[in-house]
N, C-alpha and C positions, 0 to 999 in steps of 0.2 A: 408333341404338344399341339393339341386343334389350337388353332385361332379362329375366336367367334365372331361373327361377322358384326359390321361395327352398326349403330341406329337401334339396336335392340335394347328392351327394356328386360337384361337378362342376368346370371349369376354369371359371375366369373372366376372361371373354372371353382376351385373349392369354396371361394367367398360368400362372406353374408351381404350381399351387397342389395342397397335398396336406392334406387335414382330417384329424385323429388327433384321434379319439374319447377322451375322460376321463370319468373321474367329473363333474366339474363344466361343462365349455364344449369346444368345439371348439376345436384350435390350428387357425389357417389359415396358412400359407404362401405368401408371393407377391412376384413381381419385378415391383420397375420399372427400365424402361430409360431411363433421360431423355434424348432426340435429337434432331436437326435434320431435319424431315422436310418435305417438298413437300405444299403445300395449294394444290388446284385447285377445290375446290368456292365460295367467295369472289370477292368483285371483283376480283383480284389473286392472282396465283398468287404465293408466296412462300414460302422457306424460313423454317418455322413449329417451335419448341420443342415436343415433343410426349411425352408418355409410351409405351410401349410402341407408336410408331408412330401414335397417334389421338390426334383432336382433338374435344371433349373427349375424354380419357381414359377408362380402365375403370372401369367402373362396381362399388366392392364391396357384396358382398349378405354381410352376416352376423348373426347371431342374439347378443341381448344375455347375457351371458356368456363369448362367445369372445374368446379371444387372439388378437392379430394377430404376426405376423413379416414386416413388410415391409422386402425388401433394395432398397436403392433404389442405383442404376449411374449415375453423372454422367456421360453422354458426347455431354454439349453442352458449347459454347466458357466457358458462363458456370458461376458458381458458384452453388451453390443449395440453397435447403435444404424440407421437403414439410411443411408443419402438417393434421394432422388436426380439422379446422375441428368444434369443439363438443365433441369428446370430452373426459371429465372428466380424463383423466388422473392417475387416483389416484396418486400417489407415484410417478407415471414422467414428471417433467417433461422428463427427456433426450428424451423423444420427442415433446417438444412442437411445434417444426420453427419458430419466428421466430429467423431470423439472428440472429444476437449478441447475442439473448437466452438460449436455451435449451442453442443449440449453436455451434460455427462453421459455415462454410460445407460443403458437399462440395463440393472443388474438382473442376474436369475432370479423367474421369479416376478420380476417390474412388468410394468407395461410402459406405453408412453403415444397418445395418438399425435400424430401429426397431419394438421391441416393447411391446405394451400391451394390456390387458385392456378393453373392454368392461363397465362394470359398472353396473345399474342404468339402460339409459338405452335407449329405444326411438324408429325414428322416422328421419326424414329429415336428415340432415349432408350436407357433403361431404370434399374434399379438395385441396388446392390449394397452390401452389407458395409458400414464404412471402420470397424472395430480390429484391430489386427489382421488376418489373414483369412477373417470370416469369409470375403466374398469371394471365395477360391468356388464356393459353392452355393453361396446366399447371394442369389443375382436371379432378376429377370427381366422381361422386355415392360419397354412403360410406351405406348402406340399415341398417338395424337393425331384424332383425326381432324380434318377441318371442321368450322363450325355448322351447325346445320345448317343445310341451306346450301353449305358454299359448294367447290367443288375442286381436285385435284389440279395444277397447273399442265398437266398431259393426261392422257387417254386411260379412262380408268381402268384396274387392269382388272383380267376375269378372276381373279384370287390374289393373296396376299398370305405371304409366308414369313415368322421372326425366322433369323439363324442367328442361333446364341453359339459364337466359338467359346469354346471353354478351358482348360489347363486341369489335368490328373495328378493328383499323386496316392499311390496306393500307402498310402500314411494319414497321418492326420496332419492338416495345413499347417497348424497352429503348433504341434511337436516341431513341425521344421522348420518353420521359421523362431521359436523360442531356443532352439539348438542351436541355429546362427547367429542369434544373437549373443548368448553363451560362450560359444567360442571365435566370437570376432570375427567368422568367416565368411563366405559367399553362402548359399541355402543351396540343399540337392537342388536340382533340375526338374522338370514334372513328367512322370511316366507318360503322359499321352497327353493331346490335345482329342477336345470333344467337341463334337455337332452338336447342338440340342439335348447335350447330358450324354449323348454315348461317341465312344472313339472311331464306328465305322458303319456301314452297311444297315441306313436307315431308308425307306423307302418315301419318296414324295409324288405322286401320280401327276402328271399332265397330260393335255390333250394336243394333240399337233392343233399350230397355227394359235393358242391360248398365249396371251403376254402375260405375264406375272410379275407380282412387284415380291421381290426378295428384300426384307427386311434385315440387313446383315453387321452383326452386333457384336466388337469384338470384345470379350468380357474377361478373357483370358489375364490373370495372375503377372505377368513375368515377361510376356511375349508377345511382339509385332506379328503378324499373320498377314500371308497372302492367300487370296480366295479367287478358287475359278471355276469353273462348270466347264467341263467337257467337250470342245465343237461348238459351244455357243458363246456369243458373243451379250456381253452386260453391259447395258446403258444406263449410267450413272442419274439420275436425276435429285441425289439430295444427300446431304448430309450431316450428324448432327442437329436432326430437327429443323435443317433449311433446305430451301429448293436451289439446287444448280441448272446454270446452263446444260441440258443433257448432252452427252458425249459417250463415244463404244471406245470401248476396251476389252482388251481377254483376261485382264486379270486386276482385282483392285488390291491395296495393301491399308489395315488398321492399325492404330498400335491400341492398345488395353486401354479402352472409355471411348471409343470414337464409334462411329456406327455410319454406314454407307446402304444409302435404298436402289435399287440394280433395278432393272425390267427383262426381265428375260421372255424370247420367244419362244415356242417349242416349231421350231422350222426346218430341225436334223430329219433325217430319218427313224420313224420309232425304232426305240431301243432303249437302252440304259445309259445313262451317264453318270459318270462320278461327278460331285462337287468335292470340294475339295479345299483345305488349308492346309498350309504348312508355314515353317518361321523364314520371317525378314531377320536375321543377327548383322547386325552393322558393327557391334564388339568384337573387334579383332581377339580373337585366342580364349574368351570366354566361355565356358560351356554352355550348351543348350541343349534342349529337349529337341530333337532332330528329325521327331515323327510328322508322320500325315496323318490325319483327321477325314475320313470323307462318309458323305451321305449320297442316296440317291436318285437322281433325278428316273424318273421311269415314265416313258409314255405308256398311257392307259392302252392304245392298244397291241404296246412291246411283251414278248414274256416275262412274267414276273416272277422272281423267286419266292413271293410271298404267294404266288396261288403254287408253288411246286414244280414251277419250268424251271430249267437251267436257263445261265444268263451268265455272260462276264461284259460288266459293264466298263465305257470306257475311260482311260484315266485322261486328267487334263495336264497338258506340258505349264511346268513353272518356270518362274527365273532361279538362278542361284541363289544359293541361302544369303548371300550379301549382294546381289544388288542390287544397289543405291540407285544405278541412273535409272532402273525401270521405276521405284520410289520415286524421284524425285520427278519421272514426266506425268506421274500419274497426277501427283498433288497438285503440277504448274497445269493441269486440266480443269482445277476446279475453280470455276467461276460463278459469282451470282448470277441472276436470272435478269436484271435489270442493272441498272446504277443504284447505287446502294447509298446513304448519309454515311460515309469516311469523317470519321472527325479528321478536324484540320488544324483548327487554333488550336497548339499542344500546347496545355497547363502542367503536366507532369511530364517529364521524360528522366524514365527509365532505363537503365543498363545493368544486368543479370547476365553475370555469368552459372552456368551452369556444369551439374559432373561432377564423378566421383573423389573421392581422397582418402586420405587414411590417417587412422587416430595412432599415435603413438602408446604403445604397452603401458596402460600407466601403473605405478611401481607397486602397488598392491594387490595385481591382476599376475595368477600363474599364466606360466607359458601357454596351456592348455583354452587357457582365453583369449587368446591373443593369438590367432592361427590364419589373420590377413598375410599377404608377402611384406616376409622379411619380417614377422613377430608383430605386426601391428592390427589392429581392427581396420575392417573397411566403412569407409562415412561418405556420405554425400552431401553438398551442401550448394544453395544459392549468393551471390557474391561474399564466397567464402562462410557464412553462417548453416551451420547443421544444426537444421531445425528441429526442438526439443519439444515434443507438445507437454501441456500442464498436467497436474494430475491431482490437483485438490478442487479446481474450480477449469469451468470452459472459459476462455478466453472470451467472450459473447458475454459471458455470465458477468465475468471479472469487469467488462467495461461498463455494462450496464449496471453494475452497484456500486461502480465506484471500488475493486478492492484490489487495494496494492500488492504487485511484487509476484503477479502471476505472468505477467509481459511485462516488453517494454518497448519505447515507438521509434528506435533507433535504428532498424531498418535500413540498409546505408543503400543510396539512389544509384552511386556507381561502384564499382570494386575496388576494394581498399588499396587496392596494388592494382597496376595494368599493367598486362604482360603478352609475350604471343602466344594468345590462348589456345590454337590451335598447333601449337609449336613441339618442341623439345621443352616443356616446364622444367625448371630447378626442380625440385624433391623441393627446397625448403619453401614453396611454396603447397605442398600436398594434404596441410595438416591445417582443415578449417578450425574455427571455434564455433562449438556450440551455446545454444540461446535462443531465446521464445521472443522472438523479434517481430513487430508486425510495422507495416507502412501506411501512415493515414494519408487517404484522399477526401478533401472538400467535396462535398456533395456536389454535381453538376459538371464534375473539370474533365477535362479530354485527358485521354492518358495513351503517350505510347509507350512500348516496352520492347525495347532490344532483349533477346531472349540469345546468348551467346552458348554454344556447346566449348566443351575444354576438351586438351586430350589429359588432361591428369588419371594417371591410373590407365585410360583407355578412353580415347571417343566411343558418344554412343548417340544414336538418334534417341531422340527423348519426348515422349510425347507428353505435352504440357497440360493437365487442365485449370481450369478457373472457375471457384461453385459462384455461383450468382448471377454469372454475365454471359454472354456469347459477347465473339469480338471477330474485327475481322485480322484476315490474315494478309497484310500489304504484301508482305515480298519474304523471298527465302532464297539462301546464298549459301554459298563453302567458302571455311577459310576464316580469318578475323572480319567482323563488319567494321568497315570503313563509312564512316559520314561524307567523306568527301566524295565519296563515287557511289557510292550504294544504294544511296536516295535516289537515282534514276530510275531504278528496277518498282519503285513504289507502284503499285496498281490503287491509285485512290478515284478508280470509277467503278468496277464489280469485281473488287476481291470475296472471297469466299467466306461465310460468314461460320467460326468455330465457336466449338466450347471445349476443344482438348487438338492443340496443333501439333503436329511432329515436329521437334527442332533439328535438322539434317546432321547428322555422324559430320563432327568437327565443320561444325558449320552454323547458322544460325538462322534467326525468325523474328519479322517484326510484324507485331500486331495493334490494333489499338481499341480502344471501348471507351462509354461513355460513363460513368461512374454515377449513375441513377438508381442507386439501390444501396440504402443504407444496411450496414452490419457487419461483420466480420467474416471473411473468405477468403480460406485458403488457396494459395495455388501452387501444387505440387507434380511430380513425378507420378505419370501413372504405370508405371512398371514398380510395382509394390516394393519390390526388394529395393530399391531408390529412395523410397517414400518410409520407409522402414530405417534405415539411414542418416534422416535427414535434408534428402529435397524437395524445400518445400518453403516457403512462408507465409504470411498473412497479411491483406490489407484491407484495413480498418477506414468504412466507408462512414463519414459523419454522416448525422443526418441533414436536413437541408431544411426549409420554412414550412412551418405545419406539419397538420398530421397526415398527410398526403406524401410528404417526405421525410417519414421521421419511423423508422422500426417499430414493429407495433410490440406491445406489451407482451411478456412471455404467459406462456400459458401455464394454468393452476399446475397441472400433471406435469411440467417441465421433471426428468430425475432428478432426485436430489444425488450432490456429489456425497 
């Protein structure tokens, strides 16, 4: 996929796109067409879900303060709806894009534009499908550049490359995870992880002594990924749409929704190198897709296989598939660029446990359905609640009209039982209850949030997001959090500022944010098959004084449920 250079007044890639100049941002304009399109580059040629014809999708480039207008055209068999993965969404939660939360579906057939500003946020996002298992393949990069004028916090680089890590399966998404569902069990594994839509041997050209800023987006279904390039070393400068303290390292780790921007030199000697992912599995005994993914880095004046020279380019050394402590030094590296506003005065404090569980057989389910261990479904859930989305009205919809009985605001602040969550759990603790449960925060109030891992069923690093907010990430620990001792570890002068944090395998994460954005936002699991489950829930942001803090009115074309 080109990436077009950013300041042009240009199409994007297949778009109808038309920029009108303001006083304050650029409006952009652009269609999607959501359709069933033939992919032959893969193990398996198959009719593949796709945006404007591409897999991944187009790539948006625009500068912080523009408006977006995007009409998005349903005309695949499924319903679906598109989340603009990270953006703050000021006061435009209709354009937030998770099913039956924000919005309904668009059905086949619908359309539905969604409009929002851009405000205050620079850096690498994406964009991706938020309807079932759509965005296995319905994803693409969303770029933000600085505002005109401004200029990058480091040395501009001489080019600039998305890497969208991806997840295969030579099936269709949606057959496999409606099969899991079905029979209460875990979902196949994915045949491959992909580069840029293919699982190997893509060509990228550099110049010796060129730095480059690698855009690297892990978008992948199911799975954490380690990424590294060959004999070079990647200088961290940002992540999640913010700027860090830059620091080198030989290899970074994402989990599915996070994005990290790298600078890489070309300082080897010309040749080839591999870039390369493969999995972080912190799930003791779980299967996983076990492949490597790579692309290639090629100095312009190395032989190329693309002019018809032979070449064996070279591979990069990783860590083992489970470790954690290279995980966990990478993350304790990322720091803001300055000192940062850490809320302080905490008005809400939260404790969430998190992890999986399991539903008991219930008695009018054959065997056949019920094929979790030991005869029961597999569930996951936050302080014990396995979150149930609606399915007559969005939760958004349902609070803005006033209509009962599609939620409700019982949400519970600590876990109904406390136990050693990283321990030996009882079994009779393994069986949440399900329920459409969300949490209201008063407009304006600081919130922290103890985000606790379990070993119920299995530890697992869990990477968290939150649509609406970036937050920062104070501290991160193994083991039960302890208040009496733990709060030392707090970094409230330049923690790292997220919108999807990793919670460490039987360990935890404390984060906090400022609750300035009224509407309803989920925050779930982004390893789908978790989110599929039930980990996940909502908190229901009132509005605050005026209409400066008050959700703006949904729009005419909202779908109807």
């Amino acid at each position: 996929m080109k990436v077009l250079k950013k300041g042009l007044m240009h199409l994007v890639i297949l778009f109808a796109s038309i920029m009108v100049s303001t006083v304050v941002a650029k409006i952009q304009y652009h269609d999607f067409v959501v359709q069933a399109t033939p992919v032959k580059r893969l193990c398996r040629t198959r009719s593949t879900i796709t945006v404007n014809g591409q897999y991944p999708g187009p790539t948006l480039e625009v500068n912080d303060g523009d408006t977006l207008v995007i009409s998005v055209v349903n005309r695949a068999r499924y319903n679906l709806t598109i989340h603009w993965h990270g953006i703050r969404q000021m006061r435009t939660g209709w354009a937030d894009g998770p099913e039956f939360i924000t919005q309904c579906p668009i059905r086949p057939g619908g359309s539905y534009t969604y409009r929002f500003t851009i405000e205050g946020q620079e850096g690498t996002l994406w964009w991706h499908a938020h309807s079932s298992w759509l965005r296995a393949t319905v994803y693409g990069a969303l770029i933000i550049y600085p505002r005109e004028g401004s200029t990058y916090p480091f040395a501009e680089p001489k080019r600039e490359t998305p890497i969208l890590l991806g997840e295969w399966w030579n099936a269709n998404p949606i057959d496999v995870v409606n099969m899991a569902t079905q029979i209460g069990g875990a979902p196949n594994v994915s045949d491959a992880f992909t580069i840029n839509g293919q699982p190997g041997d893509l060509y990228s050209c550099s110049s010796s002594g060129e730095t480059n800023l690698l855009r690297v987006i892990n978008a992948a279904m199911n799975q954490e990924l380690f990424f590294a390039v060959a004999k070079h070393q990647l200088t961290v400068v940002g992540a999640d749409a913010s700027y860090l303290k830059p620091f080198t390292t030989s290899v970074i780790m994402l989990g599915p929704g996070q994005t990290t921007d790298v600078l890489i030199t070309g300082d080897q000697s010309p040749a080839q190198y591999y870039m390369a992912a493969r999995p972080y599995q912190s799930a003791q005994g779980a299967p996983f897709d076990n492949t490597t993914t790579t692309a290639i880095l090629d100095y312009i004046s190395a032989p190329c296989p693309s002019r018809g020279m032979p070449s064996t380019p070279i591979m990069p050394t990783f860590p083992a598939f489970n470790d954690t402590a290279t995980v966990i030094a990478f993350t304790q590296n990322l720091r803001s660029p300055n000192n940062v506003p850490v809320p302080t005065d905490i008005d809400e404090s939260l404790f969430i446990t998190i992890g999986l569980g399991l539903f008991n057989c219930p008695p009018n389910f054959s065997t056949n359905q019920c094929q979790g261990p030991n005869g029961t479904r597999f569930a996951s859930s936050m302080n014990n609640v396995s979150f149930i989305l609606p399915s007559s009205y969005s939760i958004l919809q349902a609070y803005h009209q006033g209509i009962p009985g599609v939620f409700t605001t019982d949400f519970p602040a600590v876990p109904p039982v406390q136990f050693d969550y990283t321990g030996n759990v009882s079994q009779s603790l393994w069986q949440p209850v399900p329920g459409t449960k969300v949490y209201k925060l008063e407009y304006g109030s600081n919130v922290q949030l103890v985000l606790q891992d379990t070993s119920i069923v299995s530890g697992e690093n869990h990477p968290i997001h939150i649509h609406g907010y970036n937050f920062y990430v104070i501290a991160e620990g193994f083991g039960n959090f302890d208040s009496a001792t733990d709060t030392v570890k707090f970094n409230l002068v330049d923690p790292p500022m997220r919108n999807t944090v990793g919670v460490p395998v039987n360990g935890w994460a404390v984060i906090r944010f400022l609750a300035d954005n009224p509407g309803v936002w989920i925050m779930h699991c982004h390893l789908d098959v978790h989110n599929t489950w039930g980990l996940a829930m909502a908190f229901l942001v009132e509005n605050g004084s005026g209409e400066l803090q008050s959700l703006e009115s949904p729009p005419v074309d909202l779908p109807p449920c």
